[in-house]
C-alpha positions in Angstrom: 0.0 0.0 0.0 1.0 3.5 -0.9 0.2 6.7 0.8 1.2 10.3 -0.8 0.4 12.9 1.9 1.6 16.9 1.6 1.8 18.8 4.7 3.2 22.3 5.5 6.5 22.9 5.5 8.1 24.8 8.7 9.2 27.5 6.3 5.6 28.9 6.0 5.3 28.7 2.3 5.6 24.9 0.7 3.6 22.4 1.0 5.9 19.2 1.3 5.0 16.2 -0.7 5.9 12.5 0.6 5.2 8.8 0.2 4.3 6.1 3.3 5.0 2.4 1.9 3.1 0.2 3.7 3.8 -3.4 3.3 1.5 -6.5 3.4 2.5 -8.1 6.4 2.9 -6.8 10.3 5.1 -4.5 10.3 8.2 -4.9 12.3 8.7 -0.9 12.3 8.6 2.5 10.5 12.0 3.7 8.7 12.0 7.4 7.4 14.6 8.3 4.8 15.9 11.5 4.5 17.6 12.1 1.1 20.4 14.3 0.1 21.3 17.9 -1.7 19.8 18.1 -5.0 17.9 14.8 -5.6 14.9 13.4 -4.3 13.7 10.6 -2.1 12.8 7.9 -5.3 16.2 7.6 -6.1 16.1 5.2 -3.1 13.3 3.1 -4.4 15.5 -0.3 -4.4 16.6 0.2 -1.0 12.4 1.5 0.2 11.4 -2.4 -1.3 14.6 -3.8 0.6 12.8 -2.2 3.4 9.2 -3.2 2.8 10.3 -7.1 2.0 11.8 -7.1 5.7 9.1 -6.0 7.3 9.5 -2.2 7.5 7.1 0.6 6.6 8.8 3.5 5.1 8.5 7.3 4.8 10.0 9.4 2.6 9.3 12.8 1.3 10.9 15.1 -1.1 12.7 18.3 0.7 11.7 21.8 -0.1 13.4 23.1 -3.1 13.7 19.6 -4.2 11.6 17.1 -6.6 8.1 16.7 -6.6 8.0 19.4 -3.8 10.1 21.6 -5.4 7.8 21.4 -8.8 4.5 21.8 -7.1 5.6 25.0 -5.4 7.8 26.2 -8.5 10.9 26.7 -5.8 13.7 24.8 -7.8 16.8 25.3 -5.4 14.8 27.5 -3.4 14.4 26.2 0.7 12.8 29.5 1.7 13.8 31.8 4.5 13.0 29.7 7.9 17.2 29.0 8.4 19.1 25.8 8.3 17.0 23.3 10.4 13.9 24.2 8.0 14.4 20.4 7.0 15.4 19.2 9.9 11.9 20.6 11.3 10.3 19.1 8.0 10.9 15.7 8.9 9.3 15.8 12.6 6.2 17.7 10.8 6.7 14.2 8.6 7.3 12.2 11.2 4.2 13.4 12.7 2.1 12.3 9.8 3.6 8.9 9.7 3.3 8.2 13.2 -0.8 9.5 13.4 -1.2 7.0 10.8 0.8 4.0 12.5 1.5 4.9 16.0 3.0 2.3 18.4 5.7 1.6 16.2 9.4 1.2 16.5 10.8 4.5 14.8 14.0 4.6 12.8 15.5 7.2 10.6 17.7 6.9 7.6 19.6 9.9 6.4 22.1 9.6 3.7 24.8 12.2 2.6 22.5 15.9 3.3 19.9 13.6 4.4 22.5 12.2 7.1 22.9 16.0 8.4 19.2 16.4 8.9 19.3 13.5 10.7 21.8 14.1 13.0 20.4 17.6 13.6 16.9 16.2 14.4 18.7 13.2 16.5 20.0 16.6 18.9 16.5 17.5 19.2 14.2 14.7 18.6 16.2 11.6 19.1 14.4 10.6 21.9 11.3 10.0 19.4 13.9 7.6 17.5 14.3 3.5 18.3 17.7 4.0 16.4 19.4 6.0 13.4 21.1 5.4 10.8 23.7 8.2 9.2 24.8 7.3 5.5 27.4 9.4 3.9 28.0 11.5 6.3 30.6 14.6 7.0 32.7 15.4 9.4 34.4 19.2 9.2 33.5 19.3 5.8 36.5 21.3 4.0 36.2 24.6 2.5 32.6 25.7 4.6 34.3 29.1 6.1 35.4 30.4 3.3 32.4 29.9 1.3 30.3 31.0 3.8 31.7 34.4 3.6 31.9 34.5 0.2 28.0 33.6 1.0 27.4 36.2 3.2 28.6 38.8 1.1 26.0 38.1 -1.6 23.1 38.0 1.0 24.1 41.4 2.7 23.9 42.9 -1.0 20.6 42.0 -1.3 20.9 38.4 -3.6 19.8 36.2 -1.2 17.5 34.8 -3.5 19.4 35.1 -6.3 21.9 32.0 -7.5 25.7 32.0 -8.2 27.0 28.7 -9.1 30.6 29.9 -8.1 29.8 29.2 -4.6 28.6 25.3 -5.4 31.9 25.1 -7.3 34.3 26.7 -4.0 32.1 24.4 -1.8 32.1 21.4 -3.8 34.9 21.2 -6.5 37.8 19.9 -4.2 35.5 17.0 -4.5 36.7 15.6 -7.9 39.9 14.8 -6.8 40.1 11.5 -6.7 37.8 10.8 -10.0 40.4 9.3 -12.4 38.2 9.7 -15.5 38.0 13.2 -15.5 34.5 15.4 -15.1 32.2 15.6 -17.4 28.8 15.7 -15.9 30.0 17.6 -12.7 28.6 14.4 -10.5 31.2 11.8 -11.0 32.4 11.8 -7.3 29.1 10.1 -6.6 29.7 6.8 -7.9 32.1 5.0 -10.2 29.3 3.8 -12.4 28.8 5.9 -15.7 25.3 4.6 -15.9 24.6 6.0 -12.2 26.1 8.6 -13.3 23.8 9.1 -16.4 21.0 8.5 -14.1 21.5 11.0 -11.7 22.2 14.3 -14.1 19.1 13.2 -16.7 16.5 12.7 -14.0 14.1 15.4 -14.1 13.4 15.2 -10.6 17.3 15.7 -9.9 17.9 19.5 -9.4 21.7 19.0 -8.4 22.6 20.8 -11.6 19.7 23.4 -11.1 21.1 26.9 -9.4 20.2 26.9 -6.3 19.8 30.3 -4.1 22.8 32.2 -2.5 20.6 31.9 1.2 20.1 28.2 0.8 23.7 27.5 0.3 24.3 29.2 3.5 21.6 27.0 4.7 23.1 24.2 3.8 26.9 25.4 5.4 24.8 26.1 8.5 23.4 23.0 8.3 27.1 21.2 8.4 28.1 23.9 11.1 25.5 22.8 13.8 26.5 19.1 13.5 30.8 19.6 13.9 32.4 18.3 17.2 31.2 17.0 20.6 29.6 20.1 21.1 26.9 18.3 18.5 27.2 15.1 20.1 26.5 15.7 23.5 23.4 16.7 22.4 22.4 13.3 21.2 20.7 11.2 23.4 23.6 8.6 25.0 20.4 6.4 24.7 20.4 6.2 20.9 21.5 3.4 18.6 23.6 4.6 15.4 25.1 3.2 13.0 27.4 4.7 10.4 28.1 3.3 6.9 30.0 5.1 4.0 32.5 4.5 1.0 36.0 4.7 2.2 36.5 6.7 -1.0 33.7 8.9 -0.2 35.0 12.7 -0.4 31.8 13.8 1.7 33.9 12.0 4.7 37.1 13.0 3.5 37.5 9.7 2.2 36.7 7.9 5.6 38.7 9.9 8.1 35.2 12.7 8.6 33.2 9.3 9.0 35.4 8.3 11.9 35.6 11.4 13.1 32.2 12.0 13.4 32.0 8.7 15.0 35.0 9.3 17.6 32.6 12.4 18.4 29.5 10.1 19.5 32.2 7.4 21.0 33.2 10.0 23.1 30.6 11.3 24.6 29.5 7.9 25.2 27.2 6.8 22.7 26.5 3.4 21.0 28.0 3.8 17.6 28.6 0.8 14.9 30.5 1.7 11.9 31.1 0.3 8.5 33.2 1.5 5.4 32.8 0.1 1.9 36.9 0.2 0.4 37.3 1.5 -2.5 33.6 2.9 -2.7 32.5 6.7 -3.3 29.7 8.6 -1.9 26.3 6.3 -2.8 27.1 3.1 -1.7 23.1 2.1 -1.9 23.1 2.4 -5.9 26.4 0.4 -6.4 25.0 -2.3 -8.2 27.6 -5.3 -7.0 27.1 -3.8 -3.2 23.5 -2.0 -2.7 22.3 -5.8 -1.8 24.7 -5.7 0.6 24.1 -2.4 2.1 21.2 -3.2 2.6 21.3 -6.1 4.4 23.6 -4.3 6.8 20.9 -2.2 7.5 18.7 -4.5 8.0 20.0 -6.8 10.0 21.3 -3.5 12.4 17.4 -2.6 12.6 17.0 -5.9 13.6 19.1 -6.1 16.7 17.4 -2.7 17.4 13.6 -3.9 17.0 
């Protein structure tokens, strides 16, 4: 069974749009994916029937500014003006939906790359809603966010806060390319080795990763990375909470593994619960590698599992 619900958005202007599977059986909990910058959430459709044929029910909706969200509000790169936990505050509002519908349930939430911000940011505030979370892709002081952020700023104070310069996404995210032997072409190759992912990702109409996206959602978006550095972050998270961690090792979102354990050591330390896994030799969507998604997934799985 499939739901598609919109609700308001905390930024006071969008109405978010997102999908509840449901699968035929009891379910054995509720798993809400949070996807990342510039895509949208049924780009994770083999992982949501991964889900559904273990058991889970799962919620997903598309983030203001992006996909179906982003079209029915005609706001392409555009998150609005509520600051960088708009999204963050999305997903409870989301959460909040789900749960009227199937209360009673155990709740997990899987956040990968931007997604896997969000969900550490609502994990400081709402992780006490949460059976267990899952962070995929994560950061951990993600390079080059100071000085773009005043380049940022600058544009804002002049009044182009809603206009879009792509030289910021390049300052943020160029570095990124670093390791991608076959050269750039499309602009997304750090995502995955795979040409045909590749293909995928820059063609899909629901993808606005290529579109401009507006000078004050950038900063947004550095904010967003900002609250989540250090044990200042993690002492915030309920010491109660589950998490698991799973990247490529090849991943420049974690700095090619070392911001993954970083932002691990951060949880260790403040005494968390914290399992970690790296793919070798894998970049930044490890669930839409074809020879590993199956196993991905299965590590999920089988960590929800242990949670349930």
């Amino acid at each position: 069974m499939l739901h598609e619900v919109t609700f308001p958005s905390s930024n006071g202007r969008d109405q978010v749009t997102g999908w509840i599977y449901v699968p035929a059986c009891e379910p054995e909990g509720v798993v809400q994916l949070v996807h990342g910058f510039g895509e949208h959430s049924r780009r994770y459709f083999h992982m949501i029937v991964a889900l559904m044929d273990a058991g889970f029910i799962v919620a997903a909706n598309d983030h203001v500014g992006h996909g179906a969200t982003a079209i029915a509000n005609g706001t392409w790169g555009d998150w609005g003006d509520a600051g960088p936990h708009t999204m963050m505050e999305d997903e409870k509002l989301f959460k909040d939906v789900v749960c009227e519908k199937y209360p009673d349930l155990p709740y997990f939430m899987f956040g990968h790359s931007m997604g896997s911000m969000i969900a550490r940011d609502f994990s400081t505030k709402y992780g006490n809603e949460l059976k267990g979370a899952i962070y995929c892709g994560t950061t951990g002081v993600f390079n080059g966010t100071a000085d773009t952020r005043a380049m940022v700023d600058a544009a804002v104070e002049a009044g182009g806060a809603h206009e879009s310069n792509p030289d910021f996404i390049t300052a943020l995210f160029g570095w990124m390319f670093a390791r991608c032997d076959e050269g750039v072409t499309l602009g997304n190759e750090w995502i995955c080795h795979d040409p045909w992912v590749q293909k995928d990702h820059a063609a899909d109409p629901f993808d606005a990763f290529t579109q401009p996206v507006h000078n004050i959602s950038v900063r947004d978006f550095i904010d967003m990375m900002l609250c989540i550095e250090g044990k200042e972050w993690a002492e915030k998270v309920p010491t109660d909470l589950p998490i698991l961690l799973i990247a490529g090792d090849q991943d420049p979102v974690g700095n090619f593994g070392e911001g993954v354990y970083q932002c691990a050591n951060w949880l260790i330390d403040t005494g968390h619960e914290v399992a970690t896994r790296l793919y070798s030799g894998y970049r930044h969507e490890i669930h839409n590698y074809d020879d590993i998604k199956d196993d991905v997934e299965e590590t999920i799985i089988e960590w929800l599992f242990e949670m349930v």
